[in-house]
C-alpha positions in Angstrom: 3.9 35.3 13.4 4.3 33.5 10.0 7.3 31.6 11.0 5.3 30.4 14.0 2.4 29.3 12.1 5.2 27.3 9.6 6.4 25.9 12.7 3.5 24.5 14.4 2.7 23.0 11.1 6.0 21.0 10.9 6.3 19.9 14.5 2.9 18.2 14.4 3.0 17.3 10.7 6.5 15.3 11.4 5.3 13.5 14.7 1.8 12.2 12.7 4.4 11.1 10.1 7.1 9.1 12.6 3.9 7.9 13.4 3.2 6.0 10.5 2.4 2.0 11.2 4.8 0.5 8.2 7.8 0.5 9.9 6.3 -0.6 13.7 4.6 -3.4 12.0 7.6 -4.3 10.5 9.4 -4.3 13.2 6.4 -6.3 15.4 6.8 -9.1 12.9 10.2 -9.6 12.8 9.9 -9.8 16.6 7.4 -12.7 16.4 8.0 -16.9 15.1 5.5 -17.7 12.7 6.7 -21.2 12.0 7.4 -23.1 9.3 7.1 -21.6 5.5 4.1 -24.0 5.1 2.0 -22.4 7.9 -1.4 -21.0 7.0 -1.6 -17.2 8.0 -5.2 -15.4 7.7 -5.0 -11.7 8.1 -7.4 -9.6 9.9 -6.5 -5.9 9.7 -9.4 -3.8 11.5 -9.7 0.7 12.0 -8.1 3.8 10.4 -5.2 2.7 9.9 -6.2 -1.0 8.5 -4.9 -0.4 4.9 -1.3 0.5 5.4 -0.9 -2.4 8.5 -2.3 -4.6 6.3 0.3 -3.6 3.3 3.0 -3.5 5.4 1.9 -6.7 6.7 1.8 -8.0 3.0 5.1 -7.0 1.8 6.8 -8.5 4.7 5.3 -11.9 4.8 4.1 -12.0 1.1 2.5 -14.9 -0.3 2.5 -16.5 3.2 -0.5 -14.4 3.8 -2.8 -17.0 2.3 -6.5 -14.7 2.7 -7.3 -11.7 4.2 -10.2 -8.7 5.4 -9.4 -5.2 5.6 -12.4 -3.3 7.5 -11.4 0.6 7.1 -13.2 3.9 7.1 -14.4 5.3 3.8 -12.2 6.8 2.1 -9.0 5.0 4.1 -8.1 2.6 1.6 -5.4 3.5 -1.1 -5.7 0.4 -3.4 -5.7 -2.8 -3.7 -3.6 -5.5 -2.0 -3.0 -8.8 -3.1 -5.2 -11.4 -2.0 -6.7 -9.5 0.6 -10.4 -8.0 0.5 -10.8 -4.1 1.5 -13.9 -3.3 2.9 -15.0 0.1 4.0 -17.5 1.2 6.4 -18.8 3.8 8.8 -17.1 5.5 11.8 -17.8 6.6 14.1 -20.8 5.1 14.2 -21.3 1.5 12.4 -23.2 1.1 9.9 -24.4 -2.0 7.2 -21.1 -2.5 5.9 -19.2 -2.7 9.3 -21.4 -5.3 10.2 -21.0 -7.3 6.6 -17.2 -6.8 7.1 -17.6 -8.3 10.4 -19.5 -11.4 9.2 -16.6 -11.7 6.6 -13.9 -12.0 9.0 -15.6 -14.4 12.2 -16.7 -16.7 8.4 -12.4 -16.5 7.9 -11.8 -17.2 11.5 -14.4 -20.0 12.1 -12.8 -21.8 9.4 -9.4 -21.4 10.7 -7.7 -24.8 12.6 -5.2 -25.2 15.4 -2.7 -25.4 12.8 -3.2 -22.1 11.1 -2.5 -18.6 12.6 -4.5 -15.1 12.7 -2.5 -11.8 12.4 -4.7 -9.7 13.7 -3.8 -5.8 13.2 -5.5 -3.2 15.1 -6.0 0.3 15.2 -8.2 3.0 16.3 -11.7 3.1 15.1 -12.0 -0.1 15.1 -14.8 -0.2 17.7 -17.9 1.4 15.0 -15.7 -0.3 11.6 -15.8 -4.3 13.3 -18.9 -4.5 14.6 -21.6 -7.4 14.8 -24.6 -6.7 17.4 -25.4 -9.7 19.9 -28.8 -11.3 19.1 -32.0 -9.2 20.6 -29.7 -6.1 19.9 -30.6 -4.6 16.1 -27.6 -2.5 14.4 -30.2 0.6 14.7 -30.3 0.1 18.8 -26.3 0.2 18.4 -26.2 3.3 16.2 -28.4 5.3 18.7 -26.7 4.0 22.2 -23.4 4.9 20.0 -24.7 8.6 19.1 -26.1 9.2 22.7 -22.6 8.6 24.4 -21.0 10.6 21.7 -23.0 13.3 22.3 -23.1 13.3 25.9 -19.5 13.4 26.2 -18.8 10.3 28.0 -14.8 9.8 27.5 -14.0 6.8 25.4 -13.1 3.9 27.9 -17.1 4.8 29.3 -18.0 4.2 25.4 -16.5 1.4 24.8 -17.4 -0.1 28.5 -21.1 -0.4 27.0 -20.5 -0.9 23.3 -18.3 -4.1 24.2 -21.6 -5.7 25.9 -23.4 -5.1 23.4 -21.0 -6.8 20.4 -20.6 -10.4 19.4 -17.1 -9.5 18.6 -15.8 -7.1 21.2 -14.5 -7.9 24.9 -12.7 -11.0 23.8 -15.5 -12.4 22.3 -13.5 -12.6 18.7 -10.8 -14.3 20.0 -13.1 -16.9 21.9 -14.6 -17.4 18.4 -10.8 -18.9 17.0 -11.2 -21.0 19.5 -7.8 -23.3 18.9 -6.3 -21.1 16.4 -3.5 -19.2 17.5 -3.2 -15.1 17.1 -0.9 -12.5 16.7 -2.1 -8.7 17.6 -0.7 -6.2 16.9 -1.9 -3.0 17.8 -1.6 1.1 17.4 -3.3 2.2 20.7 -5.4 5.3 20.2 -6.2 5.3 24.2 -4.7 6.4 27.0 -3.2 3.9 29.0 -2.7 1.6 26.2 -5.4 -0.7 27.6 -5.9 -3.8 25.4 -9.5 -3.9 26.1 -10.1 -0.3 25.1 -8.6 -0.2 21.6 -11.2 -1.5 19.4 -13.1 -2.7 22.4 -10.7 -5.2 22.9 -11.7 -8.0 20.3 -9.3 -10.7 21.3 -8.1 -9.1 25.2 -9.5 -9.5 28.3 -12.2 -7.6 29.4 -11.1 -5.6 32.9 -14.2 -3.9 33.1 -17.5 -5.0 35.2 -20.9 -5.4 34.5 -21.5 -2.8 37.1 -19.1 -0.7 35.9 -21.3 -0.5 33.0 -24.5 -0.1 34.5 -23.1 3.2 36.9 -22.1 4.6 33.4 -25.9 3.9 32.6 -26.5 5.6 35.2 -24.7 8.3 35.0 -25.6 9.5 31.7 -29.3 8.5 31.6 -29.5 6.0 29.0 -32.5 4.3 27.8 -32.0 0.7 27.3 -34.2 -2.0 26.1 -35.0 -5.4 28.3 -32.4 -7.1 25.6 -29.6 -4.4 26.2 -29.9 -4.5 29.6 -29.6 -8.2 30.3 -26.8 -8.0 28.2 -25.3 -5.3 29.6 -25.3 -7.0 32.7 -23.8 -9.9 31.6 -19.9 -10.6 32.1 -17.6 -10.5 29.3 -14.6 -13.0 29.0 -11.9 -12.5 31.5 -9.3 -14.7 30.0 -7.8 -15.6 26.8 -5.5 -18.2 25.8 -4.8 -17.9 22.5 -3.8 -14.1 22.0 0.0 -12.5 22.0 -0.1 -8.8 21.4 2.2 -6.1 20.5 1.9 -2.4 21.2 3.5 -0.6 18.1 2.9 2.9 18.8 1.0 5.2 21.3 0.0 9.0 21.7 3.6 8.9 24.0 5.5 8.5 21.1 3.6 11.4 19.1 4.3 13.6 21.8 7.9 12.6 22.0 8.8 12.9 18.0 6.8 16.5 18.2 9.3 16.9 21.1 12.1 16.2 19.2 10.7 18.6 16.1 10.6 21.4 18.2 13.5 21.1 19.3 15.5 20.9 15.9 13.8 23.9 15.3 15.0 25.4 18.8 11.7 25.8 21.0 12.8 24.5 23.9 10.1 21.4 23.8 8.4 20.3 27.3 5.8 17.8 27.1 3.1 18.6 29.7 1.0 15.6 29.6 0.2 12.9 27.3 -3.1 12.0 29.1 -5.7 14.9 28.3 -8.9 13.5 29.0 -11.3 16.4 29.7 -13.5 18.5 27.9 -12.1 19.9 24.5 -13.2 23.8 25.6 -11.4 23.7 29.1 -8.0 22.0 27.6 -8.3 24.9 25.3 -8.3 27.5 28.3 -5.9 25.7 30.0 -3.5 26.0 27.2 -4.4 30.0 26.8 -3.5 30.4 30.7 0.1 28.3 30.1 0.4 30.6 27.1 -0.6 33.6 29.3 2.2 32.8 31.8 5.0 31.7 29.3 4.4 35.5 27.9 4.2 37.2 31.6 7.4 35.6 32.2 6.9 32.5 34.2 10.6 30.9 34.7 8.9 27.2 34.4 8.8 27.6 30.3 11.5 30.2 29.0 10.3 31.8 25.6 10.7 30.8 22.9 9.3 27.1 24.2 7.1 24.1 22.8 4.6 22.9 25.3 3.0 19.9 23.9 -0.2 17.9 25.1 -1.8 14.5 24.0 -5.0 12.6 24.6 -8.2 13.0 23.5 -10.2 15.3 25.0 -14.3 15.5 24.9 -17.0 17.4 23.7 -20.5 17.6 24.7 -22.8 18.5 22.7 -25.4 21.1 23.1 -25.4 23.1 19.9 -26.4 22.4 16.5 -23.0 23.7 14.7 -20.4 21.8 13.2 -17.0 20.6 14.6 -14.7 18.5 16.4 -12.8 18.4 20.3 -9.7 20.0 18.4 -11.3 22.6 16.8 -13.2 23.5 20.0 -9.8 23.3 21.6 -8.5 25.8 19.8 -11.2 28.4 19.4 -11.7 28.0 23.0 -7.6 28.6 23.5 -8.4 32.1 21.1 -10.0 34.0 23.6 -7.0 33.7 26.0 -4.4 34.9 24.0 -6.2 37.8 22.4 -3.9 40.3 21.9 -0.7 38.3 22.5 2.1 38.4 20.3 4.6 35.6 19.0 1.7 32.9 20.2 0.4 29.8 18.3 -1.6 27.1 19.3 -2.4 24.6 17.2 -4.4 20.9 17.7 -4.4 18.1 15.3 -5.7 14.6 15.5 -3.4 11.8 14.3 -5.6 10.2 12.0 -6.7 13.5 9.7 -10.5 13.4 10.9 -12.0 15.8 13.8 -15.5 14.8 15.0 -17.7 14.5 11.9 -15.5 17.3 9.4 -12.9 17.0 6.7 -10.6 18.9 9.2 -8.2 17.3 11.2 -8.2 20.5 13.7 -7.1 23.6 14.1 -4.7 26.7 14.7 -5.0 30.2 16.3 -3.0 33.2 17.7 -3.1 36.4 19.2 -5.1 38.2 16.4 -8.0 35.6 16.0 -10.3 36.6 18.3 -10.6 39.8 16.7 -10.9 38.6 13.4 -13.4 36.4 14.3 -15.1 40.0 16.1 -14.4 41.8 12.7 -16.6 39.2 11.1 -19.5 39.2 13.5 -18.8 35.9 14.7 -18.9 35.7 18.7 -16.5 32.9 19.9 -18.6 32.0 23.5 -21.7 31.6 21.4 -20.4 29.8 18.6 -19.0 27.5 21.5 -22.1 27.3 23.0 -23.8 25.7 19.0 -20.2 23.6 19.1 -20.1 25.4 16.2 -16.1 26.1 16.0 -15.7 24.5 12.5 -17.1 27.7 10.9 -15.6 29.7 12.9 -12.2 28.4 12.5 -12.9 28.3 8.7 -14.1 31.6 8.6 -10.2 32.8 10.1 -8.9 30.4 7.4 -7.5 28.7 10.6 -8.7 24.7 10.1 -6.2 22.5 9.2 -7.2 19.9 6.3 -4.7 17.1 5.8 -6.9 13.9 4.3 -6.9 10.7 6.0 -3.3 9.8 7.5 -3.2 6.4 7.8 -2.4 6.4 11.5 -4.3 6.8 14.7 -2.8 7.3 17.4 -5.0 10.1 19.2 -4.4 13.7 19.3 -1.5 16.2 20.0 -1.5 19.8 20.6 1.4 22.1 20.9 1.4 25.5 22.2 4.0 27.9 20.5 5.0 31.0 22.7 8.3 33.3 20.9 10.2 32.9 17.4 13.0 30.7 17.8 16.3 32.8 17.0 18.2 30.7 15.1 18.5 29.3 12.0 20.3 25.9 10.5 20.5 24.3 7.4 18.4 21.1 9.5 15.8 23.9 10.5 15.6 25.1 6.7 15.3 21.7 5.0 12.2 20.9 7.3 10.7 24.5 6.4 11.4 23.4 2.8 9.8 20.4 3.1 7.1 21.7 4.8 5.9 23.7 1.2 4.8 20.4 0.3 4.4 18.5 2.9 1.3 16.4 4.2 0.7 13.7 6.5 -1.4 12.0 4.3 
């Protein structure tokens, strides 16, 4: 069971780190025209992985880069870079500083001509971290409509349907605020479908939702609204902008594809059974349990030993008073099916390094954790019931802590049914590695 544990590690630990922005940034601006050596470029980087965009960003262009703003969660800077300011501020909810970030970077882009060009880099989080409330809407109204669709476990293209009304900045609203200035976006989409109006709430895209839209998903979860909110809520965002090409760098696909291509070097045959997961965290769980269940019965669909890998980002709504985060759930959930089993792992990790409001970025559990978890007096229904699966998991010394990432590209979970066989000097060096190894 150790070597499966080491495994599960490795295959999600490598796919966070091909996941790494440097090199699709890189890559994005070599791909794009700038103009002359003379041209002014401003640079915007916004979310979780803001700092090492920005960086990468920096040491490709270099001191054409005349200003910038980096707005990033605390703790997700790594330094300073030249002649851009760092700023960091609260996620997931926003908070005084994602608001004074904000002001900093529409002040940069107000002053910003037809001749001069935004690089704007984008990344998940970047709806709480750029954040500037419409006026008649206070910062506290924000951070409570925030928390109640957090809580409720609205999915996050419902959460960012109503935040975006609600924003000076969001829905295209940013952009319109360049007016003549040109931009370049590039982005590292944390939501399924890669919608450009979704990541970050869309700041310089499009907006493809309604104003109905919005107000059924009032509706639906009950919310209470003032007069202001409302009437903002129910007015249309922009559906066109001019000024705006943007580039897709990376995507939950590609985590799930590189933690394909891990498992595989280490011979798990890999299968990757969906990279959409949008439900709640406790019933992906189960659902992983039952595949588990039937890999181990011997179900011809996944021959043993086998990776079966899911991404998305999955939901949690919460009822209890406990600590945790849709991974951990995910896993403590998955726990109680595959009591007993042998040769099973199932692990769930977001990209970034941060589940819900912890210092853990998920999870891992196997065949003998539900009676561990028995042996300590801790009941796992229950604890799921007080969403209190952080504790739990930490109680099994089964939480995986990895630091900030510098990437976001939503979560991936793998399920590990039967040792792999063989051995190579490829499946070695990555064990090796592993001893040491961290995403951050």
């Amino acid at each position: 069971m150790d070597q499966l544990h080491k495994d599960a590690r490795i295959i999600v630990e490598r796919a966070i780190e091909a996941n790494m922005p440097e090199d699709a940034v890189s890559a994005a601006l070599d791909g794009h025209d700038f103009g002359g050596d003379g041209k002014n470029i401003a640079l915007l980087a916004i979310g979780k992985a803001a700092w090492r965009m920005a960086r990468a960003a920096r040491e490709k262009l270099g001191e054409r880069i005349k200003n910038g703003i980096v707005i990033t969660k605390y703790g997700h800077s790594m330094g300073e870079i030249p002649g851009v300011e760092i700023i960091e501020a609260g996620h997931p909810l926003p908070d005084e500083n994602s608001v004074r970030g904000t002001e900093k970077a529409v002040a940069m882009a107000e002053n910003l001509g037809p001749e001069d060009e935004l690089l704007f880099l984008i990344s998940g989080g970047g709806s709480a971290l750029f954040e500037m409330p419409l006026p008649g809407v206070t910062l506290d109204e924000l951070i409570e409509i925030n928390d109640r669709l957090l809580a409720c476990g609205a999915n996050i293209i419902e959460i960012n349907t109503i935040r975006k009304r609600l924003s000076a900045v969001k829905a295209g609203r940013f952009a319109k605020l360049c007016r003549d200035t040109k931009i370049f976006a590039v982005a590292l989409s944390d939501v399924l479908g890669n919608r450009l109006d979704s990541i970050a709430s869309g700041p310089a895209a499009p907006d493809e939702s309604t104003s109905e839209e919005a107000m059924e998903i009032v509706r639906k979860y009950d919310l209470a609204l003032t007069d202001k909110m409302k009437m903002n809520i129910s007015t249309e965002t922009p559906k066109k902008i001019d000024n705006v090409r943007t580039v897709i760098t990376g995507s939950v696909d590609t985590l799930c594809d590189f933690a394909a291509d891990v498992a595989g070097i280490l011979y798990y045959t890999p299968h990757i059974l969906c990279t959409d997961m949008n439900c709640e965290a406790r019933e992906a769980g189960r659902l992983a349990a039952a595949i588990a269940r039937r890999v181990n019965g011997g179900d011809d669909s996944f021959k043993s030993p086998c990776a079966i890998i899911m991404g998305g980002e999955t939901v949690v709504n919460l009822k209890g008073k406990g600590k945790g985060g849709r991974n951990q759930e995910f896993v403590l959930a998955a726990a109680q099916g595959i009591a007993g089993m042998e040769n099973t792992v199932i692990i769930s990790v977001g990209s970034d390094g941060t589940d819900g409001p912890t210092d853990a970025a998920g999870g891992f559990v196997d065949g003998a954790t539900a009676a561990e978890l028995r042996a300590k007096g801790i009941n796992i229904d229950e604890t799921l019931r007080n969403n209190d699966s952080y504790n739990a998991l930490k109680a099994a010394d089964r939480l995986i802590i990895t630091g900030p990432t510098g990437t976001n590209v939503n979560d991936v979970a793998v399920i590990l049914c039967g040792g792999a066989k063989k051995t190579s000097p490829t499946r070695e060096l990555l064990r090796t590695a592993d001893k040491e190894a961290s995403p951050a």
